[in-house]
N, C-alpha and C positions, 0 to 999 in steps of 0.2 A: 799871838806872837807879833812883835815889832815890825813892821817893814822895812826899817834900817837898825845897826848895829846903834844900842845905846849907848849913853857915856861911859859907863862902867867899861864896855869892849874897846870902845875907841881911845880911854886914858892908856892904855895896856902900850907898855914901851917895845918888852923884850917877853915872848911867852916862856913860860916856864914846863919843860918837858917831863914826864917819868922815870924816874933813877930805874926803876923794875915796873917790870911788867903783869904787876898782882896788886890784888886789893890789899892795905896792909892792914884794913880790921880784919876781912877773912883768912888771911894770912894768921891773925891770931887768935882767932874762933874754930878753925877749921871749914871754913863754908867755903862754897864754890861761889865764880862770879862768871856772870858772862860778857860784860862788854867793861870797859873803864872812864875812869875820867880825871883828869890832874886839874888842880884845884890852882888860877893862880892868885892866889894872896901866899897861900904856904906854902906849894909842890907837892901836898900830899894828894896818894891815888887812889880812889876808892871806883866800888862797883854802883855801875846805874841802876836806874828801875826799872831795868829789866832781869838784873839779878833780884837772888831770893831778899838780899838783905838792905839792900836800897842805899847802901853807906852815903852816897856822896849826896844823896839828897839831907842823909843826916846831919852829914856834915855843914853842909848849907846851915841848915837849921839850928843848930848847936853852937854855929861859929860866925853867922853872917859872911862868911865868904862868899862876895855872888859869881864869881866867874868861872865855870871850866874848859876844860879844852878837849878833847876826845884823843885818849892814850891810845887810840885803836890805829896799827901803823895803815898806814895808808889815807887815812881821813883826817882830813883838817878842815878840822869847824868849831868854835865857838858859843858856848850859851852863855845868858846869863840868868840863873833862876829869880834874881830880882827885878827885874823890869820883861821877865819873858822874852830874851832879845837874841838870837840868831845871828852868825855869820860864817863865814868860809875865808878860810884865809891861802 
C-alpha cells in the first residue's frame, strides 16, 4: 500500500456518495453483500471482498475505474485498486 494518497485520490474534486444503500448487481442477482463501495468515475455501489460476490472489485476490473469510497456510513476512507493507495478523508 502507498504511504500517501496517489494522483488518482488527490485529482478527486467533489466525492461522489451512494444514491442507496445496496449492492445494485446483488440487488439484481439476489445475493447478499456485507460491506460497500461507490465507485467514483460512475457512482455506481457495489459489494467488497468481503462479500460472496466481490462486484466492485469486478467492476474495477471490467471498467478500469480505480477509485472507491467506502458507502459504509460512518467511515470515510478512500482506495484506489490502481496504484494500491489509501486515505481518510
Amino acid at each position: 500500500m502507498a504511504d500517501k494518497p496517489c494522483q488518482h485520490i488527490l485529482q478527486l474534486e467533489t466525492l461522489v456518495h451512494p444514491k442507496k444503500h445496496e449492492c445494485e448487481e446483488c440487488v439484481k442477482t439476489g445475493g447478499t453483500w456485507l460491506h460497500l463501495r461507490t465507485c467514483q468515475t460512475c457512482g455506481g455501489t457495489f459489494c467488497c471482498d468481503s462479500s460472496p460476490s466481490r462486484h466492485m472489485t469486478a467492476h474495477f476490473h471490467a471498467t478500469g475505474h480505480p477509485v472507491v469510497i467506502s458507502a459504509e456510513p460512518g467511515e470515510r476512507w478512500i482506495w484506489c485498486y490502481e496504484d494500491q493507495s489509501f486515505a481518510e478523508y
